[in-house]
C-alpha positions as CSV (number, residue, x, y, z in Angstrom):
1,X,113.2,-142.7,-78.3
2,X,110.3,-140.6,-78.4
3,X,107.4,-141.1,-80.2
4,X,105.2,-137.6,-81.3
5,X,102.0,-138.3,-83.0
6,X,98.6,-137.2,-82.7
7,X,96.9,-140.4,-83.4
8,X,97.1,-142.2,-79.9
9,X,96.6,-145.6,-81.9
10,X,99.2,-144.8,-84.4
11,X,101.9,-144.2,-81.1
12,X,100.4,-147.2,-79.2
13,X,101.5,-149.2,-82.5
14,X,105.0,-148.0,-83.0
15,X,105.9,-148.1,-79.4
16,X,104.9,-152.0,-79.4
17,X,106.9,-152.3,-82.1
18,X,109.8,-150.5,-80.7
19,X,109.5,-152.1,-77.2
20,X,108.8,-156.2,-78.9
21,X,112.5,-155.0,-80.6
22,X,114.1,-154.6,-77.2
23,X,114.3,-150.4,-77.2
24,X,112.8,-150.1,-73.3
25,X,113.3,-146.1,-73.2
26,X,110.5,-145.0,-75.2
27,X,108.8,-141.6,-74.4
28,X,105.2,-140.7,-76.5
29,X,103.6,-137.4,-76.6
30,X,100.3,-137.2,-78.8
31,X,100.1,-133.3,-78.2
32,X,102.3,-131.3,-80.7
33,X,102.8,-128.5,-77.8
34,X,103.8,-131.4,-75.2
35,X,106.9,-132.5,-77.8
36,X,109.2,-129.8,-76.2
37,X,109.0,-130.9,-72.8
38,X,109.1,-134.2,-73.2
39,X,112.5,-133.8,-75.4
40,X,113.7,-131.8,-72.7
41,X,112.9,-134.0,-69.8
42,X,113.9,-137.2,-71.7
43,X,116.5,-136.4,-74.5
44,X,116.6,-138.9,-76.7
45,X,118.3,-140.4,-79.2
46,X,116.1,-140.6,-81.7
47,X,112.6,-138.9,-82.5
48,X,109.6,-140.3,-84.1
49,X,107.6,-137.3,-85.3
50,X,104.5,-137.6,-87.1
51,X,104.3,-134.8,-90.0
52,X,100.9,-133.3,-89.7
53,X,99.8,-132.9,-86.1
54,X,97.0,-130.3,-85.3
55,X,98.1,-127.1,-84.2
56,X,102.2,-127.1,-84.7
57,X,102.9,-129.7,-87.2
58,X,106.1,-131.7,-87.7
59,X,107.4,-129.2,-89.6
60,X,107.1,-126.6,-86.1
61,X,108.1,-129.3,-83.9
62,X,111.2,-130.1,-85.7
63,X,112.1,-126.6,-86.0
64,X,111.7,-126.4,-81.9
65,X,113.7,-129.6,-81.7
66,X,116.6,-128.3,-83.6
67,X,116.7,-125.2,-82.0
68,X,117.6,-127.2,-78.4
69,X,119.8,-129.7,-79.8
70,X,121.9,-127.4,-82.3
71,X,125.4,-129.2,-81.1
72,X,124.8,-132.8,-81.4
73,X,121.3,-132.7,-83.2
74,X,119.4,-136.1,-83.0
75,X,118.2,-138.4,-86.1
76,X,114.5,-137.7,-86.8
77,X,112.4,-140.3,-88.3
78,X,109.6,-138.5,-89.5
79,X,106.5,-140.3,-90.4
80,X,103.1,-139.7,-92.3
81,X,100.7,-140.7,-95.3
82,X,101.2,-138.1,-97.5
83,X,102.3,-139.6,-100.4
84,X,102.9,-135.7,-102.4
85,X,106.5,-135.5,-103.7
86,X,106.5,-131.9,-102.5
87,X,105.9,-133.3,-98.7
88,X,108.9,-135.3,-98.8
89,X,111.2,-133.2,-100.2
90,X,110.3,-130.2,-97.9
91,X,110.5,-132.8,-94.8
92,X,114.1,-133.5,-96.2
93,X,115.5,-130.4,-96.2
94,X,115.4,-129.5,-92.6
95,X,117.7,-132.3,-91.7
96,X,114.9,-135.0,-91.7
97,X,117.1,-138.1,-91.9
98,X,114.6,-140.6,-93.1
99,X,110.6,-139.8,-94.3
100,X,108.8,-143.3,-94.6
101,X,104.8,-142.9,-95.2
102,X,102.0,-144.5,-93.5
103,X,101.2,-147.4,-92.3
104,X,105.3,-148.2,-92.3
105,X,105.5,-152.4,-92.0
106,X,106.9,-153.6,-88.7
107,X,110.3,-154.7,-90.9
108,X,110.7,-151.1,-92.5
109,X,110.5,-149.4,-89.2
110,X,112.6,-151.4,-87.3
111,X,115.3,-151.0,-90.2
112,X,115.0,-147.4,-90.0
113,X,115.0,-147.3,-86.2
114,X,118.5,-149.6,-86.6
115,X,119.9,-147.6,-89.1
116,X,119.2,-144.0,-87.6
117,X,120.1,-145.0,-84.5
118,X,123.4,-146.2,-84.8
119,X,124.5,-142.6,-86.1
């Protein structure tokens, strides 16, 4: 999995949680313009991608992501605290396969993690 957020303590926290689960591959990348590299050198199953990130947001990255991976694209588990309606239904339509918001509970996570990544 890899994990792309800005907020080093916010990817420090899900990758616990990931690796006290039993997922050992986990990647993190806290730089928006690092996210492509990293997918390339690791490809993963599944991405973590934090919505708003500083300079290309999740929105970017995604876009980047999809571009690469346009045979077999990978479930995106895109994460943030904006609560706006408009957010989540913009995040959807790019093939975003599950949005929850900030702070995400260790159970919710893990469910999604489960669920996206046995597609």
């Amino acid at each position: 999995m890899l994990v792309i957020d800005d907020q080093r303590m916010m990817v420090d926290v899900v990758e616990a949680m990931l690796r006290k689960a039993g997922y050992r591959e986990v990647e993190t990348v806290t730089v928006s313009r690092e996210a492509i590299a990293a997918f390339e050198r690791f490809r993963p199953d599944l991405v973590l991608l934090d919505l708003h990130i500083p300079g290309r947001d999740g929105f970017d990255v995604l876009s980047d992501l999809r571009d690469r991976d346009q045979a077999t694209p990978m479930p995106v588990l895109m994460l943030t605290a904006d609560n706006e309606p408009a957010v989540h239904i913009g995040a959807l339509e790019p093939g975003v396969l599950a949005l929850p918001t900030t702070p995400i509970e260790e159970p919710m996570l893990l469910a999604r993690v489960r669920n996206l990544a046995a597609i």
